[in-house]
TIDO-623623 format. One line per 5 residues: their letters; for each residue x, z, y of N, C-alpha, C. Coordinates in Angstrom, 3 decimals. Example, Ala and Ser with C-alpha at 12.3 -4.5 7.8 and 13.67 -1.06 7.14 Angstrom:
as> 13.190,7.800,-5.690,12.300,7.800,-4.500,13.200,7.800,-3.300; 12.850,7.080,-2.250,13.670,7.140,-1.060,12.900,7.870,0.030
This chain:
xxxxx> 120.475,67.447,179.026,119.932,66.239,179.606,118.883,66.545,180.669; 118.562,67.717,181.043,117.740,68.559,181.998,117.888,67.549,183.111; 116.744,67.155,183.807,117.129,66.279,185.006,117.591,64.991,185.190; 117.371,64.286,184.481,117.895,62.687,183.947,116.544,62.270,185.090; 115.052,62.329,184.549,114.385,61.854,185.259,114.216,61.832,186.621
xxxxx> 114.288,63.372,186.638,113.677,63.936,188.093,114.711,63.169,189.023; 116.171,62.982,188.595,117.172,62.579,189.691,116.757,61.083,190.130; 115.677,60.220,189.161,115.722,59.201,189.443,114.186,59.008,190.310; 113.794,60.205,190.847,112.447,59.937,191.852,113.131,59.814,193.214; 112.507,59.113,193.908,112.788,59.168,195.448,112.710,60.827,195.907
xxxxx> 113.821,61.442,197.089,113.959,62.851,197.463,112.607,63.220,197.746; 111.230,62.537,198.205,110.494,62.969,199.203,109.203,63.247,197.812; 109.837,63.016,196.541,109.059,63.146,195.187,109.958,64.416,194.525; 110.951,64.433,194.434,111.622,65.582,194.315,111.695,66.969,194.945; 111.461,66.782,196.113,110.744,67.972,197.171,109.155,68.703,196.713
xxxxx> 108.886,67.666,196.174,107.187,68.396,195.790,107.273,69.181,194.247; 107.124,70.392,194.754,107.064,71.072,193.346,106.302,70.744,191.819; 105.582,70.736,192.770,104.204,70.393,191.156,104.546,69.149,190.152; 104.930,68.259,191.605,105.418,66.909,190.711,106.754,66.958,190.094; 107.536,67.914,190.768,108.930,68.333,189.683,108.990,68.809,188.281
xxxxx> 108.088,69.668,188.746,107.091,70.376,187.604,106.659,69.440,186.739; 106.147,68.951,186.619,105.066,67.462,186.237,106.470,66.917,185.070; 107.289,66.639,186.014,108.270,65.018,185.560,109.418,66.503,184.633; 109.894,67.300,184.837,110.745,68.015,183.798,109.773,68.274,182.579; 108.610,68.798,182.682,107.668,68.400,181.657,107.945,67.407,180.609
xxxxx> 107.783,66.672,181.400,107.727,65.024,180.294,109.310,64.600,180.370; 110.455,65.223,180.979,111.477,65.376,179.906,111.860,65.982,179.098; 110.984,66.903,178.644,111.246,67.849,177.640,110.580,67.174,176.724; 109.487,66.865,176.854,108.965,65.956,175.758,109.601,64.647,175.503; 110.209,63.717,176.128,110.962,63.142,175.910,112.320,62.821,175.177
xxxxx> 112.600,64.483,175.677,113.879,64.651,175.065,113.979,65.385,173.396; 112.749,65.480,173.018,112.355,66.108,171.808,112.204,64.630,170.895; 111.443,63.924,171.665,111.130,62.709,170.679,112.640,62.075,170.549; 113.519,62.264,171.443,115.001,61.067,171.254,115.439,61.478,170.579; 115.630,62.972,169.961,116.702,63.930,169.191,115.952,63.616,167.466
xxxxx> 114.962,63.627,167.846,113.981,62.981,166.517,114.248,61.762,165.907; 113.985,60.738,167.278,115.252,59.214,166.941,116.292,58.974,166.390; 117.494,60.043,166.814,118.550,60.204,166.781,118.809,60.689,165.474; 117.868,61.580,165.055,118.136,62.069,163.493,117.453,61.064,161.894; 116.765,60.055,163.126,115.952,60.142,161.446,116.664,59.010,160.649
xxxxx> 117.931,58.297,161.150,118.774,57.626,159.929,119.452,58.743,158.904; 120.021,60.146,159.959,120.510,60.735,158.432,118.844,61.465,157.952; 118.033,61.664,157.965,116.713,62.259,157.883,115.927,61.126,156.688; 116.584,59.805,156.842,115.995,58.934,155.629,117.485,58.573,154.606; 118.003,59.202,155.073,119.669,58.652,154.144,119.670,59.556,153.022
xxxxx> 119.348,58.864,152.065,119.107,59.654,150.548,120.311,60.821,150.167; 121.542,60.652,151.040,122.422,61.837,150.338,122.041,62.488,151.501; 121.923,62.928,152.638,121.643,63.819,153.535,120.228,64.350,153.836; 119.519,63.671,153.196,117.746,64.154,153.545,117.534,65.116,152.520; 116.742,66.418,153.442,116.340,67.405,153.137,115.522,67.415,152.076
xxxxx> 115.355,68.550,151.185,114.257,68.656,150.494,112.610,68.171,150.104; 112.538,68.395,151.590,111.145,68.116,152.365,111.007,66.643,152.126; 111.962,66.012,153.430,111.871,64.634,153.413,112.093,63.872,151.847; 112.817,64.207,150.774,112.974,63.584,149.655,112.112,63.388,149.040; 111.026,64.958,148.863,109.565,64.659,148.637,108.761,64.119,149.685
xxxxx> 108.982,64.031,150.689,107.958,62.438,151.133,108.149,61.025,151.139; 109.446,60.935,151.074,110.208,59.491,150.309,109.626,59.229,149.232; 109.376,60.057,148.477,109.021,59.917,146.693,107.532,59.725,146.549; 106.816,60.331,147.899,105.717,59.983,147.760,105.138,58.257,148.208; 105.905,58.449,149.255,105.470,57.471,149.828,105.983,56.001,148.764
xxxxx> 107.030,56.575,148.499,106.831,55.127,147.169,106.350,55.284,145.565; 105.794,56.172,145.503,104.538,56.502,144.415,105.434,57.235,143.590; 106.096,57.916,143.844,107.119,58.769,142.530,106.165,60.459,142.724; 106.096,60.431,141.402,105.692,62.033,140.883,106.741,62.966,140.549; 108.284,63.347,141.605,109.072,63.550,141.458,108.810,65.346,140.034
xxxxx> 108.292,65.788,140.539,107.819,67.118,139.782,107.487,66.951,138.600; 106.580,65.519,137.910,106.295,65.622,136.622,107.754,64.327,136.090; 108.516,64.666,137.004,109.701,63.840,136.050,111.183,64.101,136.132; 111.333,65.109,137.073,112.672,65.972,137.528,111.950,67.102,137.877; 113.489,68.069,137.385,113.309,69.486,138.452,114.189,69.846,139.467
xxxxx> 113.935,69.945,139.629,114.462,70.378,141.346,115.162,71.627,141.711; 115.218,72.682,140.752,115.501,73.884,141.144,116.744,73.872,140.300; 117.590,72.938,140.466,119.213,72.598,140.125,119.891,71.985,140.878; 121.082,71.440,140.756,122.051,70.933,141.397,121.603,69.349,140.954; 121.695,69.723,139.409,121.611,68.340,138.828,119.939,67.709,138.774
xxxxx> 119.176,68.627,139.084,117.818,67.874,139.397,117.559,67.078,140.495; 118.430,68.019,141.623,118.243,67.433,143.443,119.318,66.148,142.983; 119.844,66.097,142.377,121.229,64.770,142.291,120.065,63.868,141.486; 119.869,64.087,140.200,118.559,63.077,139.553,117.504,62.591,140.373; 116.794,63.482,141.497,116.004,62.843,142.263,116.556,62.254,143.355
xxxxx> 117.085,62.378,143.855,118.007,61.476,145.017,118.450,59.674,144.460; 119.110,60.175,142.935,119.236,58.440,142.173,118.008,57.967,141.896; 117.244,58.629,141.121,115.609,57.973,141.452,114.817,57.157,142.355; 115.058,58.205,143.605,115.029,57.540,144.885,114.992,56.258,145.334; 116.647,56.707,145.123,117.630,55.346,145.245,117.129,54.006,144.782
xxxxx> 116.931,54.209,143.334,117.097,53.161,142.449,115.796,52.574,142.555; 114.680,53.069,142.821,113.188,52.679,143.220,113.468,52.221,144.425; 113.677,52.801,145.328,113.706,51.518,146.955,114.469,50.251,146.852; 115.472,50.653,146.379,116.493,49.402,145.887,115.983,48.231,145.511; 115.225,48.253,144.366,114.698,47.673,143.627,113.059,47.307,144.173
xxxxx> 112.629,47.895,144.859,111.064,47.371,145.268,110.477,45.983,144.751; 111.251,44.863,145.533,110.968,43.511,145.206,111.112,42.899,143.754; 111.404,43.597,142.815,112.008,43.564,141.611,110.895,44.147,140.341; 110.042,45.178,141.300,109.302,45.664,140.531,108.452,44.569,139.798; 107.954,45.864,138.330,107.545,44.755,137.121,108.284,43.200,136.601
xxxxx> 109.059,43.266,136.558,110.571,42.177,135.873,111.121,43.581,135.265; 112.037,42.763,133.656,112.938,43.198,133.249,113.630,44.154,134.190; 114.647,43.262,134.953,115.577,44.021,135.617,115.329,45.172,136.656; 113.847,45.532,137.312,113.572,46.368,137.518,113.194,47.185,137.196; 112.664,47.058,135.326,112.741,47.809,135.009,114.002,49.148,134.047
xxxxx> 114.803,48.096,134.271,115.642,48.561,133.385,116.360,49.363,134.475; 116.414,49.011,135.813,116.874,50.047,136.834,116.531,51.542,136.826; 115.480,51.735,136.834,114.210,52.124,137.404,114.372,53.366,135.446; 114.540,52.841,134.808,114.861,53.696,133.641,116.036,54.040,133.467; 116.976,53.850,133.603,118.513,54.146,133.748,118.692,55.138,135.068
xxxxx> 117.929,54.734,135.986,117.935,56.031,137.164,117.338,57.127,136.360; 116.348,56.931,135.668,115.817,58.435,135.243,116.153,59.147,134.003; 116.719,57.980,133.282,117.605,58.916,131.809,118.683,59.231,132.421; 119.222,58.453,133.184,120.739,58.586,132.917,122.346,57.891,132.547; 121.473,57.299,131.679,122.205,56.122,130.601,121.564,54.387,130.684
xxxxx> 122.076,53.947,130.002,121.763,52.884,129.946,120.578,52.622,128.854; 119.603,51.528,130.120,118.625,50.732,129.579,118.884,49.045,129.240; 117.805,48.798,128.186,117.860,47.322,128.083,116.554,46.991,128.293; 115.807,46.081,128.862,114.898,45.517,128.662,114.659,44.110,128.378; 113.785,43.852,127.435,114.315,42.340,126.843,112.651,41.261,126.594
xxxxx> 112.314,40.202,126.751,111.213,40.085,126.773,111.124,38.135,126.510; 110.427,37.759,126.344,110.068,36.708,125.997,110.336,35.557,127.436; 109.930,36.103,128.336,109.426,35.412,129.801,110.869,34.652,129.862; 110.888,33.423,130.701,112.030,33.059,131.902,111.837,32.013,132.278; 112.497,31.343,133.038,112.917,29.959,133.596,113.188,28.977,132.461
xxxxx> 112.276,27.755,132.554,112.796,26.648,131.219,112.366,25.231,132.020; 113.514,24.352,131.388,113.754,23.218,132.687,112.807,22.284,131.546; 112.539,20.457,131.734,111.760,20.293,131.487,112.160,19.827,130.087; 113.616,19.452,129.589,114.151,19.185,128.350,114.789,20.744,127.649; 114.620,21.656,128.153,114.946,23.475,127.660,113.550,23.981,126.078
xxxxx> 113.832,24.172,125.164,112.971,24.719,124.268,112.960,26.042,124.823; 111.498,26.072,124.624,110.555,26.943,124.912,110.228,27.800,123.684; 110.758,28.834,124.205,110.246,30.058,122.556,108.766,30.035,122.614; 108.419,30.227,121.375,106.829,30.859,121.320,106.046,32.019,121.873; 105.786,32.067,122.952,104.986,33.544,123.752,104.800,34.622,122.599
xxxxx> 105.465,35.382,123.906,105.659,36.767,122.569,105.228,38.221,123.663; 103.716,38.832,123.966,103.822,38.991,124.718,104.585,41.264,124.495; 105.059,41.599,123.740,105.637,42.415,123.585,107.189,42.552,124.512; 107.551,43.905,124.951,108.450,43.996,125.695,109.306,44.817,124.872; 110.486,44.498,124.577,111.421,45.452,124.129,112.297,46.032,124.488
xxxxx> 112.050,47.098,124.819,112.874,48.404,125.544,113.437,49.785,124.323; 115.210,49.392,125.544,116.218,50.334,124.471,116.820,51.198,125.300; 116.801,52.534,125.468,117.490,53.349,125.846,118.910,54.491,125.274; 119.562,54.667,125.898,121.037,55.258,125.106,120.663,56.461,125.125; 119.456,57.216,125.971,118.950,58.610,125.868,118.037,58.667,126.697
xxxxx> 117.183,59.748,126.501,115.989,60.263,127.344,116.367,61.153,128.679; 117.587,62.016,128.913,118.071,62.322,129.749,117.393,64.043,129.761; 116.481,63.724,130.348,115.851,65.456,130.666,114.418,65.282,130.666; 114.208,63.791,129.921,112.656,63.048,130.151,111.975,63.421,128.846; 110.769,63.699,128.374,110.298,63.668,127.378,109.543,62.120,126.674
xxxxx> 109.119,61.624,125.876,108.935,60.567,125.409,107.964,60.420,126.058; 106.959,61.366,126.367,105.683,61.195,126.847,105.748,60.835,128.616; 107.107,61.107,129.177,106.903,61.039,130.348,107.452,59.353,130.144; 108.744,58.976,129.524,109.524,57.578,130.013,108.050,56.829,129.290; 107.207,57.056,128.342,105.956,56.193,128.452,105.242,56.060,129.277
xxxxx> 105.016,57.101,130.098,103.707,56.806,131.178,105.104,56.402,132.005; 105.746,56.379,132.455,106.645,55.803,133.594,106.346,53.793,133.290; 106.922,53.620,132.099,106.773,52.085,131.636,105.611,51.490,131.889; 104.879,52.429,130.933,103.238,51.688,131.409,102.257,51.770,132.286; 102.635,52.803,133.532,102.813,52.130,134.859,103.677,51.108,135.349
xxxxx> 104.851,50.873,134.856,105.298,49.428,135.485,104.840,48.409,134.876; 104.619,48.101,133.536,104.433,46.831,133.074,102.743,46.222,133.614; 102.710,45.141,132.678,101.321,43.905,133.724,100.443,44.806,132.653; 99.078,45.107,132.524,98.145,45.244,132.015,98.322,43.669,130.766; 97.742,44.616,129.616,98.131,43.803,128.209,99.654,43.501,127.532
xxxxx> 100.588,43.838,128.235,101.621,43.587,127.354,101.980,44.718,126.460; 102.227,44.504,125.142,103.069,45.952,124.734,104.265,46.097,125.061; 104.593,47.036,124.381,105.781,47.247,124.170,106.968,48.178,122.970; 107.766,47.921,123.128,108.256,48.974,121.625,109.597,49.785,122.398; 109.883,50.638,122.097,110.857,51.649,122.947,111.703,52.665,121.722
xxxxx> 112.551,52.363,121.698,113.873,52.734,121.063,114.768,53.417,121.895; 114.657,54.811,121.915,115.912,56.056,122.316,116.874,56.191,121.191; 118.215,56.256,121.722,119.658,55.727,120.975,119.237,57.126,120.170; 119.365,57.183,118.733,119.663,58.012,117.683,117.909,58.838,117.940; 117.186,58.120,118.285,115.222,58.458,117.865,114.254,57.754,117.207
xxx> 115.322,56.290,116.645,114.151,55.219,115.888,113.535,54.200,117.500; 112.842,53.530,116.530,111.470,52.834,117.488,110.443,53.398,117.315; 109.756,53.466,118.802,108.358,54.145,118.685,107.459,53.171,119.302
């Protein structure tokens, strides 16, 4: 792309060195920032982004990818990539059931339930009795320890609710 600019100065600007000088300059810089443009849809596209970029994706939407995947597998870089996924996806969703049950199923593996008292009630609809406990069921922990899918939850949920958490064949804890 050498010369895109310079061809578009008048000849009697093109004749002067310095200013040739000058203007290929600032297409080189130019042409660094477009190739940058040009890359950064596959550069944010969760199956093609690098290492690097995956950990700044993860940061930038508050994931502690290291204290909850490893990485130095096939199947860790695949676990953090659905993680990813399943957290941007879901943004607007966060703290509800259904985001959370995303948001845990990306990181076991398996299937979550989350189940809770809250919803929509019209003005003739019975109204259960406030129950402010959350009940969460998982089919497995995946590669997670109990201690991590807890601090994961209770960072999502509201301040004051409990909750009770059942891993398929671990009881309720």
């Amino acid at each position: 792309m050498s010369g895109w600019l310079l061809a578009q100065l008048p000849q009697a600007m093109i004749r002067d060195q310095v200013l040739a000088g000058f203007v290929l300059g600032c297409e080189e810089t130019v042409d660094s920032v477009v190739q940058h443009l040009d890359d950064l849809e596959s550069k944010l596209d969760i199956e093609l982004a690098s290492p690097e970029m995956i950990a700044y994706l993860a940061g930038w939407l508050g994931i502690e990818l290291q204290a909850l995947t490893v990485a130095d597998s096939e199947e860790g870089r695949i676990a953090q990539r659905r993680l990813i996924r399943a957290v941007g996806q879901n943004l607007g969703r966060r703290g509800t059931a259904i985001g959370l049950e995303t948001l845990l199923a990306a990181l076991t593996g398996g299937r979550a339930d989350v189940s809770d008292s809250g919803g929509i009630f019209g003005p003739d609809d019975p109204v259960p009795a406030p129950d402010p406990t959350v009940r969460i069921k998982l089919d497995q922990a995946g590669r997670l320890s109990e201690r991590q899918i807890r601090a994961v939850i209770e960072n999502e949920l509201p301040i004051g609710v409990r909750y009770t958490l059942t891993i398929h064949g671990g009881g309720t804890r």
